[in-house]
Jmol script that loads the backbone (N, CA, C; Angstrom):
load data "model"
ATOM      1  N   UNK A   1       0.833  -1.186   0.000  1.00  0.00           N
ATOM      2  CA  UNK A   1       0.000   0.000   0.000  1.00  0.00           C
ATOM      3  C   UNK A   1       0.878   1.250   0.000  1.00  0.00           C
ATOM      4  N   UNK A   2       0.678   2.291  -0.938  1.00  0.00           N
ATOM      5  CA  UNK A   2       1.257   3.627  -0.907  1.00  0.00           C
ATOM      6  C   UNK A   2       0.277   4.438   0.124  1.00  0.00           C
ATOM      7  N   UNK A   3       1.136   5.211   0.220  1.00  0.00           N
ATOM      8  CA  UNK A   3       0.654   6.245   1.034  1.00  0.00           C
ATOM      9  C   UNK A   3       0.450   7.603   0.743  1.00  0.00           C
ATOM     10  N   UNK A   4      -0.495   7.698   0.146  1.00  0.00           N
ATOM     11  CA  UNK A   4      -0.811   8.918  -0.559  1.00  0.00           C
ATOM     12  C   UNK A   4      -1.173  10.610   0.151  1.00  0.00           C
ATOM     13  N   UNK A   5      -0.216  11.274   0.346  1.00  0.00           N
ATOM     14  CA  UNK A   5      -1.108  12.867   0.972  1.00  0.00           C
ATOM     15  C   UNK A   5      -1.974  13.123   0.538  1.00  0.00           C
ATOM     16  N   UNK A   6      -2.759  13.921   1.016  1.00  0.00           N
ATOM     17  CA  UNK A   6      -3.683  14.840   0.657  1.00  0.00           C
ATOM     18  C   UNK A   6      -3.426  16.078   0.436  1.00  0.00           C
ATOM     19  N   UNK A   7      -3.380  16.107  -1.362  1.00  0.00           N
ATOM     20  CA  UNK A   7      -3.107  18.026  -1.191  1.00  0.00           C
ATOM     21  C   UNK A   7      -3.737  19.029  -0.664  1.00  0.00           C
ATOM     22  N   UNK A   8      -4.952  18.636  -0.360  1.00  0.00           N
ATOM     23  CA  UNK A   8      -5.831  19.884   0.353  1.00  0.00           C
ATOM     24  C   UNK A   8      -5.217  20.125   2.135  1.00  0.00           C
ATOM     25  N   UNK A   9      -4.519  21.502   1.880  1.00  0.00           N
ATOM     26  CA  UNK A   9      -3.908  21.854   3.428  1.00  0.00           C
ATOM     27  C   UNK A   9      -5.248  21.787   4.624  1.00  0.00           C
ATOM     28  N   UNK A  10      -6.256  21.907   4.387  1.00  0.00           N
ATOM     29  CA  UNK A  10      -7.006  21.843   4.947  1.00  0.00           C
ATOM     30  C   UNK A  10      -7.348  20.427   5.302  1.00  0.00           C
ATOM     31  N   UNK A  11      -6.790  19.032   4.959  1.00  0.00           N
ATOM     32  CA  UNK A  11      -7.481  17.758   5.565  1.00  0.00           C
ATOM     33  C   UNK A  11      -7.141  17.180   6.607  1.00  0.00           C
ATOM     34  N   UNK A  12      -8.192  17.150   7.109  1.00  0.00           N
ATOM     35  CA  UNK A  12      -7.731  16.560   8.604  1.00  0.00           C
ATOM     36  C   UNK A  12      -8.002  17.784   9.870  1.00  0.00           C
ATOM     37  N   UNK A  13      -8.423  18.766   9.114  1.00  0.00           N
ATOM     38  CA  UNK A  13      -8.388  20.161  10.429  1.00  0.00           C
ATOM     39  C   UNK A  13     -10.051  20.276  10.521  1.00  0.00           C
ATOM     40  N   UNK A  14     -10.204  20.632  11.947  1.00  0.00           N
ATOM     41  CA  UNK A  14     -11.984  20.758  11.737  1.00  0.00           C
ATOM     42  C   UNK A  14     -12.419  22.094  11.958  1.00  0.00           C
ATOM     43  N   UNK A  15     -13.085  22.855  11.755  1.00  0.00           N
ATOM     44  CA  UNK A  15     -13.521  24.121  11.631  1.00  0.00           C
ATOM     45  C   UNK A  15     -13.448  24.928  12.876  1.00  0.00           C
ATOM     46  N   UNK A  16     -13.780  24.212  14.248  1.00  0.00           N
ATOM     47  CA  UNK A  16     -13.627  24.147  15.249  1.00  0.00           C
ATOM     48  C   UNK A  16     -12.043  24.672  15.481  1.00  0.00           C
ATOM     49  N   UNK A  17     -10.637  23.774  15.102  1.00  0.00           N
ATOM     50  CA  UNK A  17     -10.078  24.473  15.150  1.00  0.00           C
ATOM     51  C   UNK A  17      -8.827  25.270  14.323  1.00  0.00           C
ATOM     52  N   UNK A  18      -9.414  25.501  13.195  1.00  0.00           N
ATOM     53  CA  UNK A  18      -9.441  26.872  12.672  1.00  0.00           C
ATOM     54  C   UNK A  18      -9.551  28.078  13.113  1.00  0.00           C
ATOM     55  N   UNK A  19     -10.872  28.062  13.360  1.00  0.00           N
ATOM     56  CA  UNK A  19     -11.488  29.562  14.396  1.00  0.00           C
ATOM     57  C   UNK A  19     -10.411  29.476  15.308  1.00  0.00           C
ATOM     58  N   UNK A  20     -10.318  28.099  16.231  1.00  0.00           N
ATOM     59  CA  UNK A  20      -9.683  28.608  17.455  1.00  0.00           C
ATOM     60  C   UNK A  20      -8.229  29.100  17.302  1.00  0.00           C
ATOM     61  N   UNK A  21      -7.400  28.525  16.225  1.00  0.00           N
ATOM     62  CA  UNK A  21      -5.819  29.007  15.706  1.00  0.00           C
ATOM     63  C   UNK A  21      -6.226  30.196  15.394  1.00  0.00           C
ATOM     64  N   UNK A  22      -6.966  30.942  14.964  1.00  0.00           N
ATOM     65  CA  UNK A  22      -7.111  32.045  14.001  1.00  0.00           C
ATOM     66  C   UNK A  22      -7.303  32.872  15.522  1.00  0.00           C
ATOM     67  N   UNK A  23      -8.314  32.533  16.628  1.00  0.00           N
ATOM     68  CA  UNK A  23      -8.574  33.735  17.451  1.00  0.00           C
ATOM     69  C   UNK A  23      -7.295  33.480  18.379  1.00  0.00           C
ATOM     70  N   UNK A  24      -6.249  32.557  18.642  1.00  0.00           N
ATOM     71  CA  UNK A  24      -5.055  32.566  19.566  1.00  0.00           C
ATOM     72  C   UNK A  24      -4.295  33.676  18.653  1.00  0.00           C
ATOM     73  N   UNK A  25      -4.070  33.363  17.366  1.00  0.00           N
ATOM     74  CA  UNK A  25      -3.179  34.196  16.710  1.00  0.00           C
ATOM     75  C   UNK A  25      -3.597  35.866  16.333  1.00  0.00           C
ATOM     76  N   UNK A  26      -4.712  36.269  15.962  1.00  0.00           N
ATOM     77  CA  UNK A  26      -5.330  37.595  15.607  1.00  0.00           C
ATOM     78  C   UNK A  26      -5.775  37.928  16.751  1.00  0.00           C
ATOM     79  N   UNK A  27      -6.432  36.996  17.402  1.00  0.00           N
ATOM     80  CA  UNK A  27      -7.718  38.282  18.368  1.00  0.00           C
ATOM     81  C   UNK A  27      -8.972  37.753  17.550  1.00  0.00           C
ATOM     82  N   UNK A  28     -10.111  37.995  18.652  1.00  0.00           N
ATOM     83  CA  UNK A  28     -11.374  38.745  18.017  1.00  0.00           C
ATOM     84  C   UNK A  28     -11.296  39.808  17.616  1.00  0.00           C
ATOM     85  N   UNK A  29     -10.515  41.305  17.862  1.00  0.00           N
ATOM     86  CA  UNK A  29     -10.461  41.966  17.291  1.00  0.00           C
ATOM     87  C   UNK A  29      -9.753  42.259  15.935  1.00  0.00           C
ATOM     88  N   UNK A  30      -8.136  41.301  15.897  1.00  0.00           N
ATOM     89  CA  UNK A  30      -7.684  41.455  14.180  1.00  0.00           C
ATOM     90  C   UNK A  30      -8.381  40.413  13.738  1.00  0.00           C
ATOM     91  N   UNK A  31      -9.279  39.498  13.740  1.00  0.00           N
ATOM     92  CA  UNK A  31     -10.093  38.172  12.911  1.00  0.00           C
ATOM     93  C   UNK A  31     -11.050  39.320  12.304  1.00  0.00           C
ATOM     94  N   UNK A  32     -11.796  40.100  12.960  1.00  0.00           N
ATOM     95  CA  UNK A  32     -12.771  41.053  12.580  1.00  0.00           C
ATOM     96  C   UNK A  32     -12.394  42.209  11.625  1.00  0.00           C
ATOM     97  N   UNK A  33     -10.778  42.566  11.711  1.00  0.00           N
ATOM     98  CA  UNK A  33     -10.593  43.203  10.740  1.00  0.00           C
ATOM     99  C   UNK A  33     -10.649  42.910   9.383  1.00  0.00           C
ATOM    100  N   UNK A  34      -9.700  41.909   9.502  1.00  0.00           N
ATOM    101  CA  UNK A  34      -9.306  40.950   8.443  1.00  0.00           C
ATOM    102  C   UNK A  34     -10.794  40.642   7.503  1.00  0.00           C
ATOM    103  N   UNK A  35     -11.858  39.876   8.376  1.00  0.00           N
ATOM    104  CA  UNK A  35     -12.877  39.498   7.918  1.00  0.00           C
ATOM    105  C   UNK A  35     -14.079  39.786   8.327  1.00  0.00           C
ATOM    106  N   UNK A  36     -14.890  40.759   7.765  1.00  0.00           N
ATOM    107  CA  UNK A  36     -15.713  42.057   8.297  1.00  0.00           C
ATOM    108  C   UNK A  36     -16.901  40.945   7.852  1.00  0.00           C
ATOM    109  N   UNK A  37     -17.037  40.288   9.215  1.00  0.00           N
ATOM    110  CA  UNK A  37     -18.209  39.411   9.811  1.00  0.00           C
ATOM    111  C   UNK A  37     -18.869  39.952  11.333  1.00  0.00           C
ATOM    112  N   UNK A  38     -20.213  40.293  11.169  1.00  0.00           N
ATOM    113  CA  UNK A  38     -20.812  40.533  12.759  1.00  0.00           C
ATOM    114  C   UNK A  38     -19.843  39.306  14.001  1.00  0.00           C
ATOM    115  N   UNK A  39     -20.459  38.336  13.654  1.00  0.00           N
ATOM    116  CA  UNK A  39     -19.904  36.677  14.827  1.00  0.00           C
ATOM    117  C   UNK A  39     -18.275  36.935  15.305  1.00  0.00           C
ATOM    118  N   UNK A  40     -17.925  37.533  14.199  1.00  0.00           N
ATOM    119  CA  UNK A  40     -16.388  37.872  14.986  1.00  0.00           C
ATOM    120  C   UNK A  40     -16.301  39.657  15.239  1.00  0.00           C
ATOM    121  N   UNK A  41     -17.492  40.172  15.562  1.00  0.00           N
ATOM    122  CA  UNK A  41     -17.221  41.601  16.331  1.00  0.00           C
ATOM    123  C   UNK A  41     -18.113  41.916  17.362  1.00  0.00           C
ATOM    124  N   UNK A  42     -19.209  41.053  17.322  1.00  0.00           N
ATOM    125  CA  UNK A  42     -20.582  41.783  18.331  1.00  0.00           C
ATOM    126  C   UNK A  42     -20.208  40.345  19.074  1.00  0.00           C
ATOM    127  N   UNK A  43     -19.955  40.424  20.307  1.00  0.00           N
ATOM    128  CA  UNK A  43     -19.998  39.427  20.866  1.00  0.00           C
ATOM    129  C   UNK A  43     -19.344  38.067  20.902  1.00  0.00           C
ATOM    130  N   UNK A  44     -18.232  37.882  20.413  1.00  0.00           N
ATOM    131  CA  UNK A  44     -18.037  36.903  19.680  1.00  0.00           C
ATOM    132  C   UNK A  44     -17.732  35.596  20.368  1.00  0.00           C
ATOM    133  N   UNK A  45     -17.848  34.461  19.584  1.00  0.00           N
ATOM    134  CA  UNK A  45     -17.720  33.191  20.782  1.00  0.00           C
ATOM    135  C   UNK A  45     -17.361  32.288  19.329  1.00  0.00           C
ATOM    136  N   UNK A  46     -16.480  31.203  20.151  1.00  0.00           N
ATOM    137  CA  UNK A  46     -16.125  30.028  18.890  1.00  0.00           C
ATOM    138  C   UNK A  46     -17.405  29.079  18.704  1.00  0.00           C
ATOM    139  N   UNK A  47     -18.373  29.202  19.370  1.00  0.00           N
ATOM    140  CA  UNK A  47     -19.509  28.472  18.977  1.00  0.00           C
ATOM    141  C   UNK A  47     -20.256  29.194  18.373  1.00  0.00           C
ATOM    142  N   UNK A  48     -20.484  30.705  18.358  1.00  0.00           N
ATOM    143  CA  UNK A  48     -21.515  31.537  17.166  1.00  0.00           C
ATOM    144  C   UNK A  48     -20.911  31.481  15.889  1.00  0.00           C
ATOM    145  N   UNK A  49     -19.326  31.930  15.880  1.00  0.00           N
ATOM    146  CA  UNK A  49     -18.558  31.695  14.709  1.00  0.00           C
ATOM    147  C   UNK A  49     -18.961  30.350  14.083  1.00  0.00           C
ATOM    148  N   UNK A  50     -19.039  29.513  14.724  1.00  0.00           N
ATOM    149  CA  UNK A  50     -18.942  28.074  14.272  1.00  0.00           C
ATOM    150  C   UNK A  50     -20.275  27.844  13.502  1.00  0.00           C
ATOM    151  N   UNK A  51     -21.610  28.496  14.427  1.00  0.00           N
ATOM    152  CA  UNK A  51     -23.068  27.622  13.677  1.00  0.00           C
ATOM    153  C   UNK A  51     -22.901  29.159  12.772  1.00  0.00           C
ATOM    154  N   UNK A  52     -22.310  30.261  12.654  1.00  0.00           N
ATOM    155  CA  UNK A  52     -22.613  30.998  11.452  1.00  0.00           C
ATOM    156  C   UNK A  52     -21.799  30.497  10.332  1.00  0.00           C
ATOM    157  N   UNK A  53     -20.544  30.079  10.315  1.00  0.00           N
ATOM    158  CA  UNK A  53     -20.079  29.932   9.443  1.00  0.00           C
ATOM    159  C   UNK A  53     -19.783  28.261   8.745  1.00  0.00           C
ATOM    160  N   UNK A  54     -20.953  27.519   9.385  1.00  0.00           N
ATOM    161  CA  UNK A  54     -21.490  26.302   8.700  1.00  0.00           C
ATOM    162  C   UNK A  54     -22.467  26.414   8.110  1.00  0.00           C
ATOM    163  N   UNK A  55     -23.457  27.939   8.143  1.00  0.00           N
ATOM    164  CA  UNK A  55     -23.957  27.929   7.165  1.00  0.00           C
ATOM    165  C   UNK A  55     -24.124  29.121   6.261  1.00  0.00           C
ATOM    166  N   UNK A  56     -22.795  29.197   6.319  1.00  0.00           N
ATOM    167  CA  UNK A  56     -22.139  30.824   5.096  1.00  0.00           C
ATOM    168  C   UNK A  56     -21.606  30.236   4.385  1.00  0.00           C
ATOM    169  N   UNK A  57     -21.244  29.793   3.541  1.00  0.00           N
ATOM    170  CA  UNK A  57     -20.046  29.066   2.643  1.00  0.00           C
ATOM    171  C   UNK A  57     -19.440  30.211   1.882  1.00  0.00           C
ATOM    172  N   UNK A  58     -19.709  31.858   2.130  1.00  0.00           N
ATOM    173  CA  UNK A  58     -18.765  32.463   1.439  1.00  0.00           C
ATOM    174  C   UNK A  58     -17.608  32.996   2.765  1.00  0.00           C
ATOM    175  N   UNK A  59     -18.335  32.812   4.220  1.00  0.00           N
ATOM    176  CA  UNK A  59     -17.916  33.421   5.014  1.00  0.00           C
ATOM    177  C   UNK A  59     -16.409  32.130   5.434  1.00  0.00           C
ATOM    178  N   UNK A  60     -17.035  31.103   5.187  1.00  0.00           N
ATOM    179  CA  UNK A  60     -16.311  29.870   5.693  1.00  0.00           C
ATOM    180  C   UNK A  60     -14.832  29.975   4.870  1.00  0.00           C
ATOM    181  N   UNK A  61     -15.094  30.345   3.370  1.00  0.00           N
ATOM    182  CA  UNK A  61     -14.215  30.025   2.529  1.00  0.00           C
ATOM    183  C   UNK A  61     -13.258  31.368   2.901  1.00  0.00           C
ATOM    184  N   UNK A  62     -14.008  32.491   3.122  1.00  0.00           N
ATOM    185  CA  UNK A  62     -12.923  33.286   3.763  1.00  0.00           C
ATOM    186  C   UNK A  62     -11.936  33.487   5.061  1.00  0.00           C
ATOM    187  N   UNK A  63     -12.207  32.601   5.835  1.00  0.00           N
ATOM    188  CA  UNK A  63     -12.169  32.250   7.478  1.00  0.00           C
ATOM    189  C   UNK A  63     -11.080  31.173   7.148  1.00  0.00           C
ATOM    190  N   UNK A  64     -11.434  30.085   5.929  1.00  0.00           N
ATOM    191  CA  UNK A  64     -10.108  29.019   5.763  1.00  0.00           C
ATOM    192  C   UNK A  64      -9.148  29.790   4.677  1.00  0.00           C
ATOM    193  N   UNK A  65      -8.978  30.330   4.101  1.00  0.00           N
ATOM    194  CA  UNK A  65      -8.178  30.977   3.316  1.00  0.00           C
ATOM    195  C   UNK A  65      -7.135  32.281   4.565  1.00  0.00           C
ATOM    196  N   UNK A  66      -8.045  32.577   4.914  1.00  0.00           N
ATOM    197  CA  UNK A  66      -7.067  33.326   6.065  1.00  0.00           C
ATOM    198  C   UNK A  66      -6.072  32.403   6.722  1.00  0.00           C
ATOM    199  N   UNK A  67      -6.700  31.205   6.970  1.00  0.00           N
ATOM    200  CA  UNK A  67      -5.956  30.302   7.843  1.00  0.00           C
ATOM    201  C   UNK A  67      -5.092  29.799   7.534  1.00  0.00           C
ATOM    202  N   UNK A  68      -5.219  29.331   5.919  1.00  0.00           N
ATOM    203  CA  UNK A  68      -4.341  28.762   4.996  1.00  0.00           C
ATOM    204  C   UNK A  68      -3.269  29.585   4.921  1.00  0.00           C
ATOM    205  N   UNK A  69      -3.124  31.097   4.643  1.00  0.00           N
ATOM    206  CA  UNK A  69      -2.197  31.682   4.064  1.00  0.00           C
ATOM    207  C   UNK A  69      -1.432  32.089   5.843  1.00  0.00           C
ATOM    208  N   UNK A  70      -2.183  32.354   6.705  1.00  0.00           N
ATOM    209  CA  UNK A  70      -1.157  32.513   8.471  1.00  0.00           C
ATOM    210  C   UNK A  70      -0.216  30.996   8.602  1.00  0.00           C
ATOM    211  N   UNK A  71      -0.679  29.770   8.007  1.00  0.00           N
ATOM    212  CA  UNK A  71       0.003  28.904   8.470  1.00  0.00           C
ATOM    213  C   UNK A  71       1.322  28.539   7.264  1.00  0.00           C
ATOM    214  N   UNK A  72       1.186  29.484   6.450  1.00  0.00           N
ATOM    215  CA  UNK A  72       2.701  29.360   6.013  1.00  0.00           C
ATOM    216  C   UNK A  72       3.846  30.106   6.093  1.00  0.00           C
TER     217      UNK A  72
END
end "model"
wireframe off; spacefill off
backbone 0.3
color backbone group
C-alpha cells in the first residue's frame, strides 16, 4: 500500500479548530478586521462563529483561506 497525501492543506483540520488558531493568533479583534463578519465583532464566541459559518459558505471560505495563508 502507498501512502498517498492529501493536497488539500485543509485535511484533517476541523472548523472548530481553525477559528480557534485564528482567534489565539489575531484576536477577536484582528479576525474582525481581516474578515468584516458581525460573529467575529458583536460578541463573539467560537460556537456563534462556528453555527454561522457552517452555514455561510462564502464566510467559511474566507475564514479558511485566512488560515491557509497565516500557516505558512
Amino acid at each position: 500500500m502507498s501512502k498517498e497525501q492529501s493536497k488539500d492543506p485543509l485535511h484533517g483540520v476541523t472548523l472548530a479548530t481553525i477559528v480557534t488558531d485564528l482567534v489565539d493568533h489575531y484576536g477577536w479583534d484582528g479576525l474582525a478586521e481581516r474578515i468584516n463578519i458581525n460573529c467575529f465583532k458583536s460578541d463573539p464566541s467560537v460556537k456563534s462563529s462556528l453555527k454561522y459559518l457552517r452555514k455561510t459558505q462564502w464566510a467559511r471560505d474566507k475564514v479558511e483561506a485566512l488560515y491557509i495563508s497565516t500557516k505558512r
